[in-house]
C-alpha positions as CSV (number, residue, x, y, z in Angstrom):
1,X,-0.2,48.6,7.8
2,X,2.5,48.5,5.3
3,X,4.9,51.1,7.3
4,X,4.4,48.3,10.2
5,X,5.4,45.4,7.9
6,X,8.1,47.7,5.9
7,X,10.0,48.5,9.8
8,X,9.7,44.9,10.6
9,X,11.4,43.7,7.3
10,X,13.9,46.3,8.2
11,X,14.0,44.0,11.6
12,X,14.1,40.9,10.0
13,X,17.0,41.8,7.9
14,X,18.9,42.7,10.8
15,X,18.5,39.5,12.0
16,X,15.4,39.9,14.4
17,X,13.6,36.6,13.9
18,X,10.7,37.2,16.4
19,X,9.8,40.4,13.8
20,X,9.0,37.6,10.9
21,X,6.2,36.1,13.3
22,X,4.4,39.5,13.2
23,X,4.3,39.4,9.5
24,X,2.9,35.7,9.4
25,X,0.1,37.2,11.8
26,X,-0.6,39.4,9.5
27,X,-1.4,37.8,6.4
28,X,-1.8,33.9,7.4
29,X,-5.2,34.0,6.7
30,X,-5.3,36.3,3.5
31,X,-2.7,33.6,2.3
32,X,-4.3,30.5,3.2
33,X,-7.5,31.6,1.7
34,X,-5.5,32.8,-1.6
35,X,-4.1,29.0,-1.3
36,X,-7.5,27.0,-0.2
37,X,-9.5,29.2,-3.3
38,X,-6.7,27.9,-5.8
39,X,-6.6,24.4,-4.7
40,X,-9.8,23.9,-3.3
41,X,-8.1,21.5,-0.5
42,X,-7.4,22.7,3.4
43,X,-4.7,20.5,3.6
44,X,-2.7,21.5,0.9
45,X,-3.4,24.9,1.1
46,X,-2.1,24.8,4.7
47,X,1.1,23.3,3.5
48,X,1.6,25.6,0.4
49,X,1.0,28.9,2.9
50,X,3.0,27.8,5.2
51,X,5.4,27.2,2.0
52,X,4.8,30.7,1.0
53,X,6.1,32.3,4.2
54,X,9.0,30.2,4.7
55,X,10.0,31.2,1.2
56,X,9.4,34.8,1.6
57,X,11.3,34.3,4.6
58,X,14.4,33.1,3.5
59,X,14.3,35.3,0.4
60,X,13.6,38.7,2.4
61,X,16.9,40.0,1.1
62,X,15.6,39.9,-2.4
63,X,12.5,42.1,-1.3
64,X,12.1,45.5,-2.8
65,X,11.2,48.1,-0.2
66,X,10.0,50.2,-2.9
67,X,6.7,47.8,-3.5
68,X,3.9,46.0,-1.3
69,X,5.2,43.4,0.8
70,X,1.7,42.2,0.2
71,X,2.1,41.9,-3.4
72,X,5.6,40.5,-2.8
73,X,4.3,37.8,-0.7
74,X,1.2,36.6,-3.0
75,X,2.8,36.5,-5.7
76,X,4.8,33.4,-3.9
77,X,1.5,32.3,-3.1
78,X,0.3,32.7,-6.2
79,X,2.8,30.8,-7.9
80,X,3.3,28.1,-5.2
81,X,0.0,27.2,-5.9
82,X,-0.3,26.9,-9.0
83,X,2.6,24.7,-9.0
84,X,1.2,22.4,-6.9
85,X,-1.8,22.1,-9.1
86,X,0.9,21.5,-12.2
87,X,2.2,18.5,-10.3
88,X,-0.9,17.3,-8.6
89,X,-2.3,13.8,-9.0
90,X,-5.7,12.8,-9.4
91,X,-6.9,12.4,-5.5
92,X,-9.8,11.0,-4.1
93,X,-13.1,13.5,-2.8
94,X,-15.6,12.8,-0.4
95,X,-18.5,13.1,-2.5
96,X,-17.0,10.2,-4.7
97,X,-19.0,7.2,-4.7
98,X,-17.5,4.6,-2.7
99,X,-16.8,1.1,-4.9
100,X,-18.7,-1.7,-4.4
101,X,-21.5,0.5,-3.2
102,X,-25.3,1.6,-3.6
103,X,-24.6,5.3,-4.8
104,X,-22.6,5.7,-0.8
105,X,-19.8,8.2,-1.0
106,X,-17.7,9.2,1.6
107,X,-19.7,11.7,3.3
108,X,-22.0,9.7,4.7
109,X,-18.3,8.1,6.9
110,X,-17.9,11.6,7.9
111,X,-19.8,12.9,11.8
112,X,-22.4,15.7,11.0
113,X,-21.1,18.5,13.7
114,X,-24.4,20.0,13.8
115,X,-27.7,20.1,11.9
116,X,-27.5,23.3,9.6
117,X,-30.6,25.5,9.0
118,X,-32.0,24.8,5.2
119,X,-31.2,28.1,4.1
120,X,-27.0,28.4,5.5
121,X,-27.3,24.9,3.6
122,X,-28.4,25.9,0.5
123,X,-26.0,28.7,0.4
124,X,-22.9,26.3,1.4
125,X,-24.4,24.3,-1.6
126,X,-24.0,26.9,-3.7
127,X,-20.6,28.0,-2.7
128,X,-19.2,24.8,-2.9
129,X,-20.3,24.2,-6.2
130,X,-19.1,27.6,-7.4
131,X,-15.8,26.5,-5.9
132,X,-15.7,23.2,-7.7
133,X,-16.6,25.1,-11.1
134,X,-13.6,27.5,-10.7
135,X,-11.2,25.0,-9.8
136,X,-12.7,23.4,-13.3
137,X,-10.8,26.6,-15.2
138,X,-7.7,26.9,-16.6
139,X,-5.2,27.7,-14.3
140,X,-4.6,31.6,-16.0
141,X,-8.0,32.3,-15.8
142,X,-8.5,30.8,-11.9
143,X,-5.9,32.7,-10.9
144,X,-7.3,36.1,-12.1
145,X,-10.6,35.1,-10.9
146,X,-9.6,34.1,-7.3
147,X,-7.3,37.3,-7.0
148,X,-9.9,39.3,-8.4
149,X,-13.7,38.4,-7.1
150,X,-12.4,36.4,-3.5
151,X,-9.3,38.2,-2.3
152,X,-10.7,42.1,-4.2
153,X,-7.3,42.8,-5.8
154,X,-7.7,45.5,-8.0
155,X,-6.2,44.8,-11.5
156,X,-2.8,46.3,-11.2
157,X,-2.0,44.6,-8.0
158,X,-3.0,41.4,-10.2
159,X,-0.9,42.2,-12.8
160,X,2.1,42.9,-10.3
161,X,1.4,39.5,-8.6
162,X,1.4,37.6,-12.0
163,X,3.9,39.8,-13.2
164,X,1.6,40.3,-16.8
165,X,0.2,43.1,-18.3
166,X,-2.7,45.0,-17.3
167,X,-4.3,44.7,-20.0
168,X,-3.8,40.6,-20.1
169,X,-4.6,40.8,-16.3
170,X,-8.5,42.4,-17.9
171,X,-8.5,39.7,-21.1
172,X,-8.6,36.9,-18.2
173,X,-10.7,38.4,-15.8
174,X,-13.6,38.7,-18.5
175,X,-12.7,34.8,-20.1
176,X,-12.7,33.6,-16.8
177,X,-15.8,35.4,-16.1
178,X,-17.3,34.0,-19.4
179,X,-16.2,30.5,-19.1
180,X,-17.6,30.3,-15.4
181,X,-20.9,31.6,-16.5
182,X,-20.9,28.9,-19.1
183,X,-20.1,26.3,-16.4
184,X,-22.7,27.6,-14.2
185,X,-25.6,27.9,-16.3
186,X,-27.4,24.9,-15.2
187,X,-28.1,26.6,-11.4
C-alpha cells in the first residue's frame, strides 16, 4: 500500500489532482477515527479530518518520500486535534440534564432508531464510558493511548507521529494506562 500512495504523491506533485482523492480513500476512515477517539465528537472530528487532508494536501511538497505517508499524515491529525481540544469551549452533551427539568436530559429528545438487544447495549455502555474516561486524560497521555490501544500503532510509529522519544512514547503509554485504570475502577 505505501508504493501505491508513494507513486500517487509522485502524481500529486506533478500536478495530478484526481491522484490526491485516492489517498483520501485511503485513509478517511483511519483519520476520522484517530479524530472522533481524540475528541469524542462526530462533528468535529469530521471537520478536523477533513482539516487534516486539506493540510497534507497543500503541504505535499514538504513530504519526505523517505517515511510513511501514514505517519506523515497522522501526525497532522494528531496535532489538529489536539489543538482543537486546546481551544475548545465547554459544549453541551446529550446526557446533560435539561434545566428546569425532572432529571430529563437530552436523550430522551433524540428518535430511538431501533431497539438494541441487552447485551450490544451493555457493551455500547461500556465503550462509551471508556470513551468518556479517556477523553478525561491529559491530552499527552490520550494521545498515546488512542494511537496505541484504538488505532495499534506500534511505539516507534508513535513516537514519529508525536515527534518524542521512544522511550517518552512507553512513560505515557503506561501513565495513561495507570491513570485510566484509576478512573475506571468503579465498573
Amino acid at each position: 500500500m505505501e508504493t501505491i500512495v508513494k507513486n500517487r504523491i509522485k502524481q500529486i506533485r506533478k500536478g495530478d489532482q484526481d491522484a490526491f482523492a485516492e489517498i483520501v480513500d485511503l485513509y478517511k476512515d483511519k483519520i476520522y477515527q484517530l479524530c472522533y477517539r481524540m475528541l469524542g465528537n462526530a462533528h468535529e472530528a469530521e471537520d478536523i479530518a477533513q482539516e487534516a487532508f486539506i493540510r497534507a494536501y497543500v503541504n505535499i511538497h514538504t513530504y519526505d518520500m523517505n517515511k510513511k505517508f501514514s505517519t506523515w499524515l497522522y501526525r497532522i491529525a494528531t496535532n489538529l486535534s489536539i489543538d482543537r481540544i486546546r481551544k475548545k469551549k465547554p459544549d453541551y452533551y446529550l446526557d446533560a440534564e435539561v434545566a428546569g427539568t425532572d432529571g430529563l436530559t437530552m436523550y430522551s429528545q433524540v428518535a430511538a432508531e431501533m431497539s438494541l438487544p441487552e447485551e450490544q447495549l451493555e457493551t455500547m455502555e461500556l465503550q462509551e464510558t471508556i470513551q468518556k474516561e479517556i477523553l478525561k486524560l491529559p491530552d499527552k497521555y490520550r494521545t498515546v493511548i488512542v494511537l496505541k490501544y484504538i488505532d495499534e500503532l506500534s511505539l516507534i510509529e508513535i513516537s514519529e507521529i508525536l515527534n518524542i522519544p521512544v522511550g517518552t512514547v512507553k512513560t505515557r503509554t503506561h501513565r495513561g494506562r495507570e491513570a485510566l485504570r484509576k478512573q475506571l475502577r468503579h465498573l
